[in-house]
VONU-605596 format. One record per residue (C-alpha): residue in one letter; y, x, z; residue number from 1. Coordinates in steps of 0.5 Angstrom, whole numbers, plus 2048, in hexadecimal, padded with zeros to 3 digits. Each point is the difference from the previous one (the first is absolute). Layout:
N
<node A, <Y, X, Z>, NUM>;
...
This chain:
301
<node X, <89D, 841, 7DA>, 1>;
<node X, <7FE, 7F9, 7FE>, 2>;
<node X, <806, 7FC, 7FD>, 3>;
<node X, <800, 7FB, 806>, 4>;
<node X, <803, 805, 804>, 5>;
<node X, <804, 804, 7FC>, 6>;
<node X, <807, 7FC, 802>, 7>;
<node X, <7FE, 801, 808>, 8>;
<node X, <801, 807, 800>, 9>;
<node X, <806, 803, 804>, 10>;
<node X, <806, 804, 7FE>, 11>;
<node X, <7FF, 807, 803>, 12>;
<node X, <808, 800, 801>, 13>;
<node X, <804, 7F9, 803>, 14>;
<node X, <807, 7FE, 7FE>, 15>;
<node X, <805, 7FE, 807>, 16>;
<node X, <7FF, 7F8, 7FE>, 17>;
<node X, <7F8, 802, 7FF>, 18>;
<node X, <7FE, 803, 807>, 19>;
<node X, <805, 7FB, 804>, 20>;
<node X, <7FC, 7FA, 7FC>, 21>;
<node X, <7F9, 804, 802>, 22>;
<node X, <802, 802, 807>, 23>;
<node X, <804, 7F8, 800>, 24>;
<node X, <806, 804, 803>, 25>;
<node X, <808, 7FF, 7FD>, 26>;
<node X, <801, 805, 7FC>, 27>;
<node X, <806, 802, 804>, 28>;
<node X, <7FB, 801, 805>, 29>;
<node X, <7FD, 805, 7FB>, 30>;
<node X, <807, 803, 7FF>, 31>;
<node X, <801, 801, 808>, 32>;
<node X, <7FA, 803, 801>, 33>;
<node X, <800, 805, 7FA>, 34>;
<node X, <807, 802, 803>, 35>;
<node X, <7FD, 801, 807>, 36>;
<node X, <7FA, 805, 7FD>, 37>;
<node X, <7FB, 7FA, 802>, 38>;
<node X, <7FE, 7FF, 7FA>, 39>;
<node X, <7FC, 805, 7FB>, 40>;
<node X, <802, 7FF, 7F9>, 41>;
<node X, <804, 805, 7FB>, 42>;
<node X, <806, 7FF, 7FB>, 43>;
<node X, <7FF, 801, 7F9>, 44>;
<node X, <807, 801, 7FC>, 45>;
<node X, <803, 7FC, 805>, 46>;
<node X, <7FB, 7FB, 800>, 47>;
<node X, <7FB, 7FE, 808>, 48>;
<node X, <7F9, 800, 7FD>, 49>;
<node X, <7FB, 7FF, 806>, 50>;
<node X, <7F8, 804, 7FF>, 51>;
<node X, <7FC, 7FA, 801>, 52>;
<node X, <7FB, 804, 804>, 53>;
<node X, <806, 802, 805>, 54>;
<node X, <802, 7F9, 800>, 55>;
<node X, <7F9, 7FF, 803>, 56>;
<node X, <7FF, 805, 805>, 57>;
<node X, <807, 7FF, 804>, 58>;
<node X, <7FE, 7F9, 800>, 59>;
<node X, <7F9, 802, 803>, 60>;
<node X, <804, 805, 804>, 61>;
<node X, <804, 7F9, 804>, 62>;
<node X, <7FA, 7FD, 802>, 63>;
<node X, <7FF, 7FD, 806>, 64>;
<node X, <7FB, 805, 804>, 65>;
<node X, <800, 806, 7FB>, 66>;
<node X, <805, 804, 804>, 67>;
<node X, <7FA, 800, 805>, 68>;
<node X, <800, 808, 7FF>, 69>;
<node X, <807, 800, 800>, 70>;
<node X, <801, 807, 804>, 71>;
<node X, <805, 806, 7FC>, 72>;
<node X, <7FA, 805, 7FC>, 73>;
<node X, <803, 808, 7FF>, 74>;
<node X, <803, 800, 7FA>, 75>;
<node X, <7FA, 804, 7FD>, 76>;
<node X, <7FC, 800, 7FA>, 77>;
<node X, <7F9, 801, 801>, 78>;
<node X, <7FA, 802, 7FB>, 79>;
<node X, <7FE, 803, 7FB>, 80>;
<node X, <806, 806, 7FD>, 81>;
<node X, <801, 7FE, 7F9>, 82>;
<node X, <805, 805, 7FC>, 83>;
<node X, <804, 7FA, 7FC>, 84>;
<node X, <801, 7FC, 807>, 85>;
<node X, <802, 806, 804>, 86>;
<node X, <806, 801, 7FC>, 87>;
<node X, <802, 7F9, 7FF>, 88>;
<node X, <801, 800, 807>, 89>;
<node X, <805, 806, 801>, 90>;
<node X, <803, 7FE, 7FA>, 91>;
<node X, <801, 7F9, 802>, 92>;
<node X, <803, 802, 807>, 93>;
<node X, <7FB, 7FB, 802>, 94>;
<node X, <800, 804, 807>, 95>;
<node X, <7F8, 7FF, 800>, 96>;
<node X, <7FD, 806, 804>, 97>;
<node X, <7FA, 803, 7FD>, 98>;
<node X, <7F9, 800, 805>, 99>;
<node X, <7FB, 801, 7FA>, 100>;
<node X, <7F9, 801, 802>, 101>;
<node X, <7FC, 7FC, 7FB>, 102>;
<node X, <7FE, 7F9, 7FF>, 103>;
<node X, <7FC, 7FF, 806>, 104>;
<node X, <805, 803, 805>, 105>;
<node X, <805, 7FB, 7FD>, 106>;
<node X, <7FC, 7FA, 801>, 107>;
<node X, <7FF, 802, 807>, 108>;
<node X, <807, 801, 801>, 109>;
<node X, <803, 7FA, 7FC>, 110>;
<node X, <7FB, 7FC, 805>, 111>;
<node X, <802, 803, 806>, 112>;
<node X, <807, 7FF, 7FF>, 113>;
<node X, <802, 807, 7FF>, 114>;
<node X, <802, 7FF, 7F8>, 115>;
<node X, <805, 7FB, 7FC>, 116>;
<node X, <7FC, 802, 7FA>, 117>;
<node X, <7F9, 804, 7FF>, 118>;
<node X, <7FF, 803, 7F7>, 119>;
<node X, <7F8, 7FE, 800>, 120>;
<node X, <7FC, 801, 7FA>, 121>;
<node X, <7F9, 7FF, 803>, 122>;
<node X, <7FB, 7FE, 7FB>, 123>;
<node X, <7FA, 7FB, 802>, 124>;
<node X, <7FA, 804, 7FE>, 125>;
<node X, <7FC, 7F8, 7FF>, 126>;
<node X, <805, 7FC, 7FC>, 127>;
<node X, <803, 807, 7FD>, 128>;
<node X, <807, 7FC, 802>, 129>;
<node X, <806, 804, 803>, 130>;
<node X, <803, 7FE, 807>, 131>;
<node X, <7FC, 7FA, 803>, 132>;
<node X, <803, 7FD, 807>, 133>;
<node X, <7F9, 7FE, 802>, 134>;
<node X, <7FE, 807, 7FE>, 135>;
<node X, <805, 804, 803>, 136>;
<node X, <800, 7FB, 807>, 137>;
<node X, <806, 7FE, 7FF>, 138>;
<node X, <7FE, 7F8, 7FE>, 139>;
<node X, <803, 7FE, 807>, 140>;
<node X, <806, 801, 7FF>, 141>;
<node X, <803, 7F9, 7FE>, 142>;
<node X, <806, 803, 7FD>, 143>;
<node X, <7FE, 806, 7FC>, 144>;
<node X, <803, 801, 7FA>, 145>;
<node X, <7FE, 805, 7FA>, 146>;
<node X, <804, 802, 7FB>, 147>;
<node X, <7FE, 805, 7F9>, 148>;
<node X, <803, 807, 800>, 149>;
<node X, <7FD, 802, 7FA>, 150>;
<node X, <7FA, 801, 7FD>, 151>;
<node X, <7FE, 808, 800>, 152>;
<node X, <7FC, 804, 7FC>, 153>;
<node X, <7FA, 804, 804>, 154>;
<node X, <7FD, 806, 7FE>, 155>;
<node X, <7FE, 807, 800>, 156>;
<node X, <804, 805, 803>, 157>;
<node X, <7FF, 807, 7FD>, 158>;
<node X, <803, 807, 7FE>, 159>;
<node X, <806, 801, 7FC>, 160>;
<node X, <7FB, 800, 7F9>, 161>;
<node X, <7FB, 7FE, 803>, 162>;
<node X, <7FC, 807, 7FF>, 163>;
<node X, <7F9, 7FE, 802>, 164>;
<node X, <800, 7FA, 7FB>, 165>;
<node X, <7FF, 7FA, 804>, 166>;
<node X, <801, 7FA, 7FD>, 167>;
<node X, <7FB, 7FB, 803>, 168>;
<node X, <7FE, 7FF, 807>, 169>;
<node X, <7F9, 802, 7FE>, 170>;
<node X, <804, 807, 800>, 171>;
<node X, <800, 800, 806>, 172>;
<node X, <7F8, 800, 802>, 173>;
<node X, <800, 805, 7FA>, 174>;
<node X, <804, 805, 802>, 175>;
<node X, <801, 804, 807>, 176>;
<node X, <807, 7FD, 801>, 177>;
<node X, <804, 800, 807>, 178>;
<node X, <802, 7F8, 801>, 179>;
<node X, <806, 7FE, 805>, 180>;
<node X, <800, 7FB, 803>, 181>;
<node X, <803, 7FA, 804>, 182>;
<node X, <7FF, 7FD, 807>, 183>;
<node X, <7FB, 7FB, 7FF>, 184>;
<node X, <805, 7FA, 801>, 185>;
<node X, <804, 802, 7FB>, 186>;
<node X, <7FF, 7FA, 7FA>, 187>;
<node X, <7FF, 807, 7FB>, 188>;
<node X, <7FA, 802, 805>, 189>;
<node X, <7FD, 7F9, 7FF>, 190>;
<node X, <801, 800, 7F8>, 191>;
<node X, <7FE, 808, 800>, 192>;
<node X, <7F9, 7FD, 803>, 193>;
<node X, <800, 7FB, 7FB>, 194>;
<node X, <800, 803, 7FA>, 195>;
<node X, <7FB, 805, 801>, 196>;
<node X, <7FB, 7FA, 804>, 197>;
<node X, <802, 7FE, 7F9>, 198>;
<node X, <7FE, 806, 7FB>, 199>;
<node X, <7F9, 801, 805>, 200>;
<node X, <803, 806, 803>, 201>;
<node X, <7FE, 802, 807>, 202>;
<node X, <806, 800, 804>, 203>;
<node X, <7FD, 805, 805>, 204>;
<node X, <7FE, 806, 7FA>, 205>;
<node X, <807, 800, 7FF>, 206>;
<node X, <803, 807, 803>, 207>;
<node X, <807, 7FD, 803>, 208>;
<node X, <805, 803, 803>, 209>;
<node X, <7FF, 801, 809>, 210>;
<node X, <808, 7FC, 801>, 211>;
<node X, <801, 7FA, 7FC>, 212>;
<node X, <808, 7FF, 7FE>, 213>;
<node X, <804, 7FB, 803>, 214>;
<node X, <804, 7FE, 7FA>, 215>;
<node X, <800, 800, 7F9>, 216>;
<node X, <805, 806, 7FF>, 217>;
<node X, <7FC, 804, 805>, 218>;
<node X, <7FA, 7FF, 7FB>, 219>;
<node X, <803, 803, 7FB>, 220>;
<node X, <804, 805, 802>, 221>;
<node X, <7F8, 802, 804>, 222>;
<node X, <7FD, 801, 7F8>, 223>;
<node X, <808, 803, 7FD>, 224>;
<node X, <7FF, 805, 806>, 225>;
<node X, <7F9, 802, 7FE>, 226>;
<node X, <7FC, 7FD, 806>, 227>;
<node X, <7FD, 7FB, 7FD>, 228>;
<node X, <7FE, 7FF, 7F8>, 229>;
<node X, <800, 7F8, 800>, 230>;
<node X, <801, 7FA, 803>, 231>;
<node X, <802, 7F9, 7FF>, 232>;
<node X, <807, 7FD, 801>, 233>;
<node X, <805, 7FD, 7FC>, 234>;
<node X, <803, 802, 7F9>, 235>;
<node X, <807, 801, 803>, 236>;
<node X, <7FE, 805, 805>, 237>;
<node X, <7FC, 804, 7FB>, 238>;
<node X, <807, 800, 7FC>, 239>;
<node X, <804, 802, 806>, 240>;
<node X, <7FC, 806, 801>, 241>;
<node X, <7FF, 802, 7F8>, 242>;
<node X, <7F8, 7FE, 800>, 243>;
<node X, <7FB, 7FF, 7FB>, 244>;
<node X, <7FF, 7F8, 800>, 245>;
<node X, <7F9, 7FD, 7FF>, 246>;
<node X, <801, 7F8, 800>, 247>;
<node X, <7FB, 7FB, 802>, 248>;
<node X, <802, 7FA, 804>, 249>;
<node X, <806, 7FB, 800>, 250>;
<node X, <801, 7FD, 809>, 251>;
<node X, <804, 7FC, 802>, 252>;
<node X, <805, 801, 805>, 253>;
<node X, <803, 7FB, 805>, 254>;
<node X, <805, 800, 806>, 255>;
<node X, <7FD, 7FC, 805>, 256>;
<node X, <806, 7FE, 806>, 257>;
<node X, <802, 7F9, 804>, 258>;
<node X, <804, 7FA, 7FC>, 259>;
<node X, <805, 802, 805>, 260>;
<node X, <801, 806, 7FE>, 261>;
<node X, <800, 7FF, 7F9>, 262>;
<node X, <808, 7FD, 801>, 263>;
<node X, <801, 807, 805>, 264>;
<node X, <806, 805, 7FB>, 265>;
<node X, <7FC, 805, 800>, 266>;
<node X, <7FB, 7FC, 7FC>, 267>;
<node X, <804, 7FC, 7FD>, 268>;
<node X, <804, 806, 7FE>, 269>;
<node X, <7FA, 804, 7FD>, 270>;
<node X, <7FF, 7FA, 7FC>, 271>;
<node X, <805, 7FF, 7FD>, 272>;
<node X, <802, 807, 7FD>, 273>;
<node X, <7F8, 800, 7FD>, 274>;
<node X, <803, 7FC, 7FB>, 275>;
<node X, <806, 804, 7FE>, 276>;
<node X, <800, 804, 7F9>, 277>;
<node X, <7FF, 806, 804>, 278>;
<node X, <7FA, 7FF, 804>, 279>;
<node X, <7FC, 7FE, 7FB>, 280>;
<node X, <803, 807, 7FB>, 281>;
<node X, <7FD, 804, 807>, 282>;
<node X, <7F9, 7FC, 7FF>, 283>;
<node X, <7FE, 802, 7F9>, 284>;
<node X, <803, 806, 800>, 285>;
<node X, <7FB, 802, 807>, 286>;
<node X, <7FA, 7FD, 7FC>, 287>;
<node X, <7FA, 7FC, 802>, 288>;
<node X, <804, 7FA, 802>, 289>;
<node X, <800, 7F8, 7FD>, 290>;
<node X, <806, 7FD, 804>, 291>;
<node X, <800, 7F9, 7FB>, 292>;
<node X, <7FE, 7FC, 806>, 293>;
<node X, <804, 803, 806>, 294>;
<node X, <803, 7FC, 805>, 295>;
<node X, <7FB, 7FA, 7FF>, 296>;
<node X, <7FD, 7FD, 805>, 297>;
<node X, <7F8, 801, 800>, 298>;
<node X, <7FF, 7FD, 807>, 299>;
<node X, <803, 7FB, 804>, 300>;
<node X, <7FC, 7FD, 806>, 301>;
């Protein structure tokens, strides 16, 4: 950062007295719409303190016109699985319900209006970036919003010891391994795809399993039942079932929903019970995941 800017950058969190000076409101004004819940803010010993982030969304959120869309969405959470996020949302009481057929099937569902928010981990194979607007088809909705959930750690799924030794996904090829698999709109089919392109591994010489599994727990429990002897998912997931783990990508996985949305209970409820002490005990006790950023806003049209 060159010098020049270093006095312009902004707080992360503003005082009462701060963001009525920004929103050029009285601060009683502020104080009101706090009271009413108009306002997302949180209270630190006492103390009103104003996410800097937040602040701008509510205020884009008041837009003249940006409301266009403004017809009630089911209270649904769309996309990808993701075993940290599918317990939040039942520990929160965030009274979301659960429609997770994969990152693809998410995206359709948030644009046509039949989900509040979709969990997306779609990685762009040109750019090597993760959840793209204009990649995914969503750079036509003029309030899309993303928010980081957590940087998860993608790999190899294999039995308990991993009795053929696998370590690599040249192993594979090099091995006669059963694979499991997901559908191919998943964001771990598009990754799976790309690490083996990657490697120089012929996808087709592969022997996969005739179904794929729809979900990061049906994976590994396929390979925990002996049906399949690898497969590609995340560290939580190999935990849960008591797998071998062979690491081999760090992925970004976002939620994707409206500006609207974002101020909706649920949401907001979700949020707020990923910063307590007890969500990020659950985080590292499932492994894999790196919740340092989330609740930052990664995208705002």
């Amino acid at each position: 950062m060159r010098e020049a800017d270093r006095g312009s950058v902004s707080p992360a969190y503003l005082t009462t007295a701060e963001v009525a000076d920004y929103l050029r409101l009285k601060e009683r004004k502020v104080y009101d719409l706090v009271r009413q819940g108009e306002m997302p803010c949180v209270r630190v010993t006492g103390k009103l303190l104003f996410p800097r982030q937040s602040i701008d969304l509510w205020l884009m959120n008041h837009l003249e016109g940006d409301r266009a869309s403004s017809r009630p969405v089911p209270v649904v959470l769309a996309g990808s699985q993701d075993p940290l996020l599918e317990w939040a949302v039942r520990e929160s009481g965030a009274s979301l319900a659960l429609l997770c057929h994969g990152s693809g099937d998410g995206v359709r569902r948030l644009l046509a209006g039949e989900a509040m928010v979709a969990g997306l981990h779609l990685l762009d194979a040109r750019s090597g970036d993760y959840n793209r607007p204009e990649a995914l088809g969503l750079s036509g909705m003029r309030d899309l919003v993303m928010v980081r959930w957590a940087v998860r750690r993608q790999g190899l799924l294999l039995a308990p010891d991993n009795p053929l030794g696998i370590g690599s996904l040249e192993d594979l090829a090099a091995n006669p391994v059963r694979l499991a698999h997901r559908q191919p709109d998943a964001g771990a089919h598009r990754l799976f795809t790309w690490l083996l392109a990657r490697a120089g591994i012929d996808v087709g010489r592969l022997p996969f399993s005739p179904h794929p599994s729809l979900n990061e727990d049906d994976l590994a429990l396929s390979i925990h039942q002996g049906e399949a002897d690898a497969g590609l998912g995340v560290e939580a997931a190999a935990r849960r079932q008591g797998l071998a783990f062979v690491p081999l990508h760090q992925e970004s996985f976002d939620l994707a929903l409206r500006r609207r949305s974002y101020f909706e209970p649920p949401i907001q409820r979700l949020l707020a019970f990923a910063r307590e002490a007890r969500f990020v005990e659950r985080a590292e006790a499932f492994g894999g995941y790196d919740v340092s950023e989330l609740g930052s806003v990664v995208y705002n049209a």
